[in-house]
Biopython code that builds the backbone (N, CA, C, O; Angstrom):
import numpy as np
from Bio.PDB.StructureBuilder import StructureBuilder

atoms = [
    (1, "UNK", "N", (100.777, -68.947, -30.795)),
    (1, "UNK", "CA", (101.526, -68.682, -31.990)),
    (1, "UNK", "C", (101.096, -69.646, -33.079)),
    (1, "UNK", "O", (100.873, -70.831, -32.833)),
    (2, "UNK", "N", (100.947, -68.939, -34.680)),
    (2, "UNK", "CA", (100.277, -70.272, -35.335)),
    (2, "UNK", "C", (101.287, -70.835, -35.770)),
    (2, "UNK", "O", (102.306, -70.147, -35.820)),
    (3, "UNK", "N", (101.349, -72.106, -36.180)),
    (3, "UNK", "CA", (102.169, -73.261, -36.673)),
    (3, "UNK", "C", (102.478, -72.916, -38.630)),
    (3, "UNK", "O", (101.889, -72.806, -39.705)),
    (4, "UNK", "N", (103.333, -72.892, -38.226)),
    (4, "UNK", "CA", (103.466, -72.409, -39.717)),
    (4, "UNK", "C", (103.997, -74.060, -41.132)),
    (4, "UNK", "O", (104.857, -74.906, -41.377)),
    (5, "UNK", "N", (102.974, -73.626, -41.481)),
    (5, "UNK", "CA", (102.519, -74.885, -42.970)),
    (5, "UNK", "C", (103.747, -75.142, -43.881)),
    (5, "UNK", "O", (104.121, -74.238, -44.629)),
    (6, "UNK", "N", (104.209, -75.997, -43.860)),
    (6, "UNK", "CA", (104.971, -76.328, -45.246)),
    (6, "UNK", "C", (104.219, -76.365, -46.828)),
    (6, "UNK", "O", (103.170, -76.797, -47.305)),
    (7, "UNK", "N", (105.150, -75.809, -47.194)),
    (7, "UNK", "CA", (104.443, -75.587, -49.117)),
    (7, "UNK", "C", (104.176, -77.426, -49.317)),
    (7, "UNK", "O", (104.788, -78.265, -48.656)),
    (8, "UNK", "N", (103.547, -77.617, -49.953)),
    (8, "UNK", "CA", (102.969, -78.972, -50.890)),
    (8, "UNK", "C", (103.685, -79.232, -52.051)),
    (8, "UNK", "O", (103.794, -78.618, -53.112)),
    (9, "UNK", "N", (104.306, -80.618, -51.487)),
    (9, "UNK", "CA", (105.933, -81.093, -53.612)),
    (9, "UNK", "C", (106.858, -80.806, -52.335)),
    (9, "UNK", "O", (107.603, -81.786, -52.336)),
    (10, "UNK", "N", (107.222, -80.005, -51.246)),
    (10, "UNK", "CA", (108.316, -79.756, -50.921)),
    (10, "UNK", "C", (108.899, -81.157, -49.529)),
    (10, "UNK", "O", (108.093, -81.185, -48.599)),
    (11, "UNK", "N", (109.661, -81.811, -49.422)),
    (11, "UNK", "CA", (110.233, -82.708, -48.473)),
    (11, "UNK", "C", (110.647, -82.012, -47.659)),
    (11, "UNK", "O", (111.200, -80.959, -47.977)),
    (12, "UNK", "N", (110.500, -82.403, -46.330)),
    (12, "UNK", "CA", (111.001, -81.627, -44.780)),
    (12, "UNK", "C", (112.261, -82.559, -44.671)),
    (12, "UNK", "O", (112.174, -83.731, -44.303)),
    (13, "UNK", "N", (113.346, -81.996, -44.992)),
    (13, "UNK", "CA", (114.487, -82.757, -44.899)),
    (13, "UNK", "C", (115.360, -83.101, -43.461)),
    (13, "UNK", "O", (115.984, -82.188, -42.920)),
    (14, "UNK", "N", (115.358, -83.936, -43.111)),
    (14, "UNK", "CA", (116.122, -83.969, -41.529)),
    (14, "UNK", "C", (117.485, -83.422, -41.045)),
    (14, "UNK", "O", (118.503, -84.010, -41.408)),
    (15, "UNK", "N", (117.565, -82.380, -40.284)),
    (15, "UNK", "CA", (118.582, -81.847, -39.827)),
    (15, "UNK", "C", (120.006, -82.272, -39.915)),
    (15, "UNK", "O", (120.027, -83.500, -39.838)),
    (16, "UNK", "N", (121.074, -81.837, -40.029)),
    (16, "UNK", "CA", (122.515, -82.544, -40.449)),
    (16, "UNK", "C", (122.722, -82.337, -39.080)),
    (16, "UNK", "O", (122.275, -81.290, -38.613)),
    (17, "UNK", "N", (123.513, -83.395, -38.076)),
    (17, "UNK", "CA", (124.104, -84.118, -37.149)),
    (17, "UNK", "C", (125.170, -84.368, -37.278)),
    (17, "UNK", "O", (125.701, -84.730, -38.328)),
    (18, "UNK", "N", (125.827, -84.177, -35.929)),
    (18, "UNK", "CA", (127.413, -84.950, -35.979)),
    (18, "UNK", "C", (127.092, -86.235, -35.783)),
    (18, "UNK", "O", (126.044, -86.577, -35.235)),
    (19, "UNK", "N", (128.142, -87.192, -36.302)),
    (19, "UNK", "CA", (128.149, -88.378, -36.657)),
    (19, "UNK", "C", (127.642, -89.094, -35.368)),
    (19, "UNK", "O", (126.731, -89.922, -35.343)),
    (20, "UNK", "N", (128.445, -88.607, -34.186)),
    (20, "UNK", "CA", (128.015, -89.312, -32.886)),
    (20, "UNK", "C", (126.776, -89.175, -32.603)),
    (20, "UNK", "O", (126.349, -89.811, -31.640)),
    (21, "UNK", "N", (125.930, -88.371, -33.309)),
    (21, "UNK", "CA", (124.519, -88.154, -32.613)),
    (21, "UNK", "C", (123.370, -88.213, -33.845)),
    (21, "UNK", "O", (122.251, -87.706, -33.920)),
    (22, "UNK", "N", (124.235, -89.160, -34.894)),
    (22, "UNK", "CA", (123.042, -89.294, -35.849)),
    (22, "UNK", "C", (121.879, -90.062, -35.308)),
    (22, "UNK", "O", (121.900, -90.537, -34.173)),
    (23, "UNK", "N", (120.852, -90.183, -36.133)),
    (23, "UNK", "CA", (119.692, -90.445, -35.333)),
    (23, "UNK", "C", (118.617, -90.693, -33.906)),
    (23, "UNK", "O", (117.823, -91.544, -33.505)),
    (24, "UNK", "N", (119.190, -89.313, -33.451)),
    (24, "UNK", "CA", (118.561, -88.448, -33.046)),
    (24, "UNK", "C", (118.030, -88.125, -33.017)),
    (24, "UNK", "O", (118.147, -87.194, -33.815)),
    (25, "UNK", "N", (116.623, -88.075, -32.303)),
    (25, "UNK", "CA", (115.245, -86.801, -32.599)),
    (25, "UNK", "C", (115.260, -86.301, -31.024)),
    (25, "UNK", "O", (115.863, -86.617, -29.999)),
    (26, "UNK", "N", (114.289, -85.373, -31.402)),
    (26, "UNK", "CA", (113.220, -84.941, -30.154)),
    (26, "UNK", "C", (112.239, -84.270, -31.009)),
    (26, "UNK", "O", (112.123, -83.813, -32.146)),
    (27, "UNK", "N", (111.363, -84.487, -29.539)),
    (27, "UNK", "CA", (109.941, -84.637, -30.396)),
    (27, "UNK", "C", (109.134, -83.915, -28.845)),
    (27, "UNK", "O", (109.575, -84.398, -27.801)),
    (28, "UNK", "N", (107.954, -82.762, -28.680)),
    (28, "UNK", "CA", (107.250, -82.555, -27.660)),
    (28, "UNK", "C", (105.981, -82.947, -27.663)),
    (28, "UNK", "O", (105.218, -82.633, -28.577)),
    (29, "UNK", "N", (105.628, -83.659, -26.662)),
    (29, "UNK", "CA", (104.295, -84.603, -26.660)),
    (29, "UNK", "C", (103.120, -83.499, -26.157)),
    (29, "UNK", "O", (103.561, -82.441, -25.708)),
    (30, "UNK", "N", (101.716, -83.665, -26.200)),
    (30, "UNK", "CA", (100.271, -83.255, -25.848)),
    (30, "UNK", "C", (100.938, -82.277, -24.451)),
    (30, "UNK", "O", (101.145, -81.063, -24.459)),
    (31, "UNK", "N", (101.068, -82.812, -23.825)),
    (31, "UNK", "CA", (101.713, -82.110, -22.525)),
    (31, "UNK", "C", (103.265, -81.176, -21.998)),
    (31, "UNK", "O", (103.794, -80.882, -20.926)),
    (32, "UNK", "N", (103.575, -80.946, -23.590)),
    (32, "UNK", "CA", (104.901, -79.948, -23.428)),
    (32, "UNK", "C", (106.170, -80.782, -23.359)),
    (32, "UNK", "O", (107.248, -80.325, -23.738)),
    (33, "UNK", "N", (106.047, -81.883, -22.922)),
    (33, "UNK", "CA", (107.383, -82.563, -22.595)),
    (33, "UNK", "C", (108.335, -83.208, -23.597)),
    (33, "UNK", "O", (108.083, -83.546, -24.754)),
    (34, "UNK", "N", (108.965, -83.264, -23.224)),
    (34, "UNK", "CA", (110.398, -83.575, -24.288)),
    (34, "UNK", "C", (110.836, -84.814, -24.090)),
    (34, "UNK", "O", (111.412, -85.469, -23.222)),
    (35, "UNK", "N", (110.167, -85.000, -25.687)),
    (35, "UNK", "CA", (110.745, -86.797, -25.798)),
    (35, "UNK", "C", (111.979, -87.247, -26.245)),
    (35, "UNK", "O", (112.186, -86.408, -27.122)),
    (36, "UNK", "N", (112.757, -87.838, -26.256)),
    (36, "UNK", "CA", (113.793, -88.402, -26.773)),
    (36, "UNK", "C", (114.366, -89.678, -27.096)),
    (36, "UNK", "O", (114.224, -90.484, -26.176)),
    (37, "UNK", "N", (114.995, -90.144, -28.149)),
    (37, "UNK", "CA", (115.514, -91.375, -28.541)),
    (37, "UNK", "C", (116.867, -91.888, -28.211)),
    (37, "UNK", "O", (117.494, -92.881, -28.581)),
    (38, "UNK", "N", (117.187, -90.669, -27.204)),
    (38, "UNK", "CA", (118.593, -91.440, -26.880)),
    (38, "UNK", "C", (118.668, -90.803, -25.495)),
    (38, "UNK", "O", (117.943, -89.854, -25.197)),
    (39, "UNK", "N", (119.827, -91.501, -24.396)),
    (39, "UNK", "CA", (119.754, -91.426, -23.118)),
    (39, "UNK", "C", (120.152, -89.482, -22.947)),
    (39, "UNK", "O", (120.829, -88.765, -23.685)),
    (40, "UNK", "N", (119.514, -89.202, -21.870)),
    (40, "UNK", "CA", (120.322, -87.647, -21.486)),
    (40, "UNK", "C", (121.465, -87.619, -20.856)),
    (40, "UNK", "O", (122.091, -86.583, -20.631)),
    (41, "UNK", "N", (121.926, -89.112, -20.425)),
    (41, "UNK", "CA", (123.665, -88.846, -19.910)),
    (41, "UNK", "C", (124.021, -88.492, -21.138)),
    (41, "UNK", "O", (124.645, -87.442, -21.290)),
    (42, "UNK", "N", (123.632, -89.437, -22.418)),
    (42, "UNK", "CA", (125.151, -89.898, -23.342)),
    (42, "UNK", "C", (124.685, -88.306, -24.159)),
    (42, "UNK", "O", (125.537, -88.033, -25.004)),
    (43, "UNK", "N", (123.855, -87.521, -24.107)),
    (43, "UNK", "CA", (123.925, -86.488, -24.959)),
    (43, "UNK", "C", (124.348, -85.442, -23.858)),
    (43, "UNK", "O", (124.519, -84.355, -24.410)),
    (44, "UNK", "N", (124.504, -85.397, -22.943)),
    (44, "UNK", "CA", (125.276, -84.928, -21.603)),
    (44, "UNK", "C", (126.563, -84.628, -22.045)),
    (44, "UNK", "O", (127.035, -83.547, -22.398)),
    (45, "UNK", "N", (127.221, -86.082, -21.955)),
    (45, "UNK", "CA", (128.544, -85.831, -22.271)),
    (45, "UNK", "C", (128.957, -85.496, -23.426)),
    (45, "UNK", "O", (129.992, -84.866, -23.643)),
    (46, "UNK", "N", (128.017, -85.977, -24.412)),
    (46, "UNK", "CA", (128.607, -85.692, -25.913)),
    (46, "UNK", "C", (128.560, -83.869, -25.899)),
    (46, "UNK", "O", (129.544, -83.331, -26.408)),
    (47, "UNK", "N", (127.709, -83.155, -25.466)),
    (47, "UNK", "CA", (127.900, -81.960, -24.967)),
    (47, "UNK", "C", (129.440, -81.392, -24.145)),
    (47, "UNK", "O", (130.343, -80.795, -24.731)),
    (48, "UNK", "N", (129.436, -81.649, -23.118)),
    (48, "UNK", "CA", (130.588, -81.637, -22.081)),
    (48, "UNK", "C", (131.766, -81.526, -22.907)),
    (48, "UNK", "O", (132.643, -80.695, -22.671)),
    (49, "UNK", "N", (131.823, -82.576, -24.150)),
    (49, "UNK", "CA", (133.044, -82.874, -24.546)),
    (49, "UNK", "C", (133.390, -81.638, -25.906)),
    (49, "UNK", "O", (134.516, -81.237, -26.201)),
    (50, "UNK", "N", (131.976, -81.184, -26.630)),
    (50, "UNK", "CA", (132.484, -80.956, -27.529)),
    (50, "UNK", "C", (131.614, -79.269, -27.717)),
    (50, "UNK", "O", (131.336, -78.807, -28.824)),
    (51, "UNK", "N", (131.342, -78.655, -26.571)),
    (51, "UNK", "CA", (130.813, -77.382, -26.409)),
    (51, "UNK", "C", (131.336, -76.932, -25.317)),
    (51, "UNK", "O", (131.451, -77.561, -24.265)),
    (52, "UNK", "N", (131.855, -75.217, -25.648)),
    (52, "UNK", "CA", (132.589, -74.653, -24.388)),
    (52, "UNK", "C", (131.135, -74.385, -23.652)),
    (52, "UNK", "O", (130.029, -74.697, -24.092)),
    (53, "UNK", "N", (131.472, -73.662, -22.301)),
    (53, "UNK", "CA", (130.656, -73.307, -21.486)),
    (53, "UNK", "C", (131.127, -71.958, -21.148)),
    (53, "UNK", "O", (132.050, -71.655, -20.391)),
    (54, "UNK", "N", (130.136, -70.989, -22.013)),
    (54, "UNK", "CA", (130.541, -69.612, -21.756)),
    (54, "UNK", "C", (130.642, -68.801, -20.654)),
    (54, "UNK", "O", (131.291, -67.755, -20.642)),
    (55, "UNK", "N", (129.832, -69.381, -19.442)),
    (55, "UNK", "CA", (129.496, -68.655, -18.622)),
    (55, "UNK", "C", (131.547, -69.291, -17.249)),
    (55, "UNK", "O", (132.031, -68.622, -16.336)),
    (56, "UNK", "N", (131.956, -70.408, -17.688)),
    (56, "UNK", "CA", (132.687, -70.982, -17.185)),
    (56, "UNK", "C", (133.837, -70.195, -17.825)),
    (56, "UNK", "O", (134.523, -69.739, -16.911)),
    (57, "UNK", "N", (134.382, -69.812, -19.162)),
    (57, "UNK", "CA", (135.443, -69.466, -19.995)),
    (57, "UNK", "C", (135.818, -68.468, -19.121)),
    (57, "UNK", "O", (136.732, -69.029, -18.516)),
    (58, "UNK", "N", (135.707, -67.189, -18.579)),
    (58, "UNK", "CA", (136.065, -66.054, -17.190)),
    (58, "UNK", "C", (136.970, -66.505, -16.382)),
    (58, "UNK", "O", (137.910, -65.828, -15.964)),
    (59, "UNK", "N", (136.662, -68.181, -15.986)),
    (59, "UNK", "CA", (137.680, -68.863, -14.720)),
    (59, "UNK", "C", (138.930, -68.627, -15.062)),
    (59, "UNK", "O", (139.308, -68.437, -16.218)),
    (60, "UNK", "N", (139.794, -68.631, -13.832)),
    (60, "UNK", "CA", (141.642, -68.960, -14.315)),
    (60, "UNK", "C", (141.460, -70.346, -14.529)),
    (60, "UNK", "O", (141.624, -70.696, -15.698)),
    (61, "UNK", "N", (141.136, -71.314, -13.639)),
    (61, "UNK", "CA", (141.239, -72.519, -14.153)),
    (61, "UNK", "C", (140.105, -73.289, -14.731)),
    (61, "UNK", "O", (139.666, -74.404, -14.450)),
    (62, "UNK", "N", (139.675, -72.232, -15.781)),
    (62, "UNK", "CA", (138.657, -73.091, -17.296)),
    (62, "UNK", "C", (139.473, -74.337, -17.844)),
    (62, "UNK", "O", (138.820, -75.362, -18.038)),
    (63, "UNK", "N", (140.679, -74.353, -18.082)),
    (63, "UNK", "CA", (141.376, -75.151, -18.930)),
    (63, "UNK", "C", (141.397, -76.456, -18.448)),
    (63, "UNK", "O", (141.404, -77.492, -19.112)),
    (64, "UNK", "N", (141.410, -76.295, -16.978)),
    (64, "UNK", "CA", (141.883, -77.464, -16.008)),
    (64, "UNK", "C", (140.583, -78.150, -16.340)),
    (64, "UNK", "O", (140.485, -79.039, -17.186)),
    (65, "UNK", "N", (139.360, -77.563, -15.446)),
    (65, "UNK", "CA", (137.986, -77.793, -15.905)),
    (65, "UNK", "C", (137.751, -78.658, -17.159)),
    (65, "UNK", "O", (137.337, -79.816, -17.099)),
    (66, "UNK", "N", (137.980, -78.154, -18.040)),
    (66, "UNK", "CA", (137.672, -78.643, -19.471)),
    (66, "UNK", "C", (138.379, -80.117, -19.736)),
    (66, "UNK", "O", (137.858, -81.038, -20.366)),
    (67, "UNK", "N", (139.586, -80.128, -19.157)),
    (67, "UNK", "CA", (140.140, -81.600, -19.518)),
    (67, "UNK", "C", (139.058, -82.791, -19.100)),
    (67, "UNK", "O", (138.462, -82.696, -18.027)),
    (68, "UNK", "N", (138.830, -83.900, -19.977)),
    (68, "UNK", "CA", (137.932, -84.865, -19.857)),
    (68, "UNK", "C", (138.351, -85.760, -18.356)),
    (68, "UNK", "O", (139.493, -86.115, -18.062)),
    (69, "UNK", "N", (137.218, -85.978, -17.609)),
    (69, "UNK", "CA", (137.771, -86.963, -16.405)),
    (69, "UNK", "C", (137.846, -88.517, -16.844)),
    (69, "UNK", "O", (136.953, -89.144, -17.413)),
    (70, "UNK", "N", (139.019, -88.957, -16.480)),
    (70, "UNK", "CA", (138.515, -90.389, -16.245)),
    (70, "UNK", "C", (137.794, -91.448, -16.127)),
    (70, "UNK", "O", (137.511, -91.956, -15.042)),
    (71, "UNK", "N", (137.438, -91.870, -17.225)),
    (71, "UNK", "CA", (136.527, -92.514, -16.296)),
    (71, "UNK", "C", (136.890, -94.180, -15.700)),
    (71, "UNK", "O", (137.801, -94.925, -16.061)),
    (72, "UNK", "N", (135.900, -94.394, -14.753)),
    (72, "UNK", "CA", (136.614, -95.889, -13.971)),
    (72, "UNK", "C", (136.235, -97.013, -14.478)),
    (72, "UNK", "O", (135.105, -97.031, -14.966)),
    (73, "UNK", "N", (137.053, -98.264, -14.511)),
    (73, "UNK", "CA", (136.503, -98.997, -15.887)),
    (73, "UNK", "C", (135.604, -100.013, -14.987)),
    (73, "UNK", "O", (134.909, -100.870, -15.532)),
]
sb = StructureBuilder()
sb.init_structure("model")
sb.init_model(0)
sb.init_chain("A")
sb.init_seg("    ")
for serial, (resi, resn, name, xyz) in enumerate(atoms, 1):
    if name == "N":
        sb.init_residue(resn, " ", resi, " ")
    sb.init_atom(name, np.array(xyz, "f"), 0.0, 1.0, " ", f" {name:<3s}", serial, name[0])
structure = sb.get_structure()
């Protein structure tokens, strides 16, 4: 697929982010893989917490599911 060119004068402006996940990238290296600047737990949970899971919403107990666990200090 070809890579498609940005016009010339124009700035590639950086994506708007929720606050918890400002600066942020990903980036795919020579070999396909997916780089990142921040850990995959903490964008794990920041997920978990703040995206349903459609394929889960069907359950009777989605709701239960969804409440945040504890965590141990």
């Amino acid at each position: 697929m070809a890579k498609k060119k940005s016009k010339p004068g124009k700035k590639q402006s950086k994506p708007r982010v929720h606050k918890e996940l400002s600066g942020f990238e990903v980036s795919i290296d020579q070999f396909g893989e997916l780089k990142t600047n921040m850990a995959i737990e903490k964008l794990n949970e920041f997920l978990n917490e703040n995206v349903d899971d459609k394929k889960l919403a069907e359950r009777e107990d989605y709701e239960k599911l969804k409440q945040p666990k504890k965590k141990k200090p």
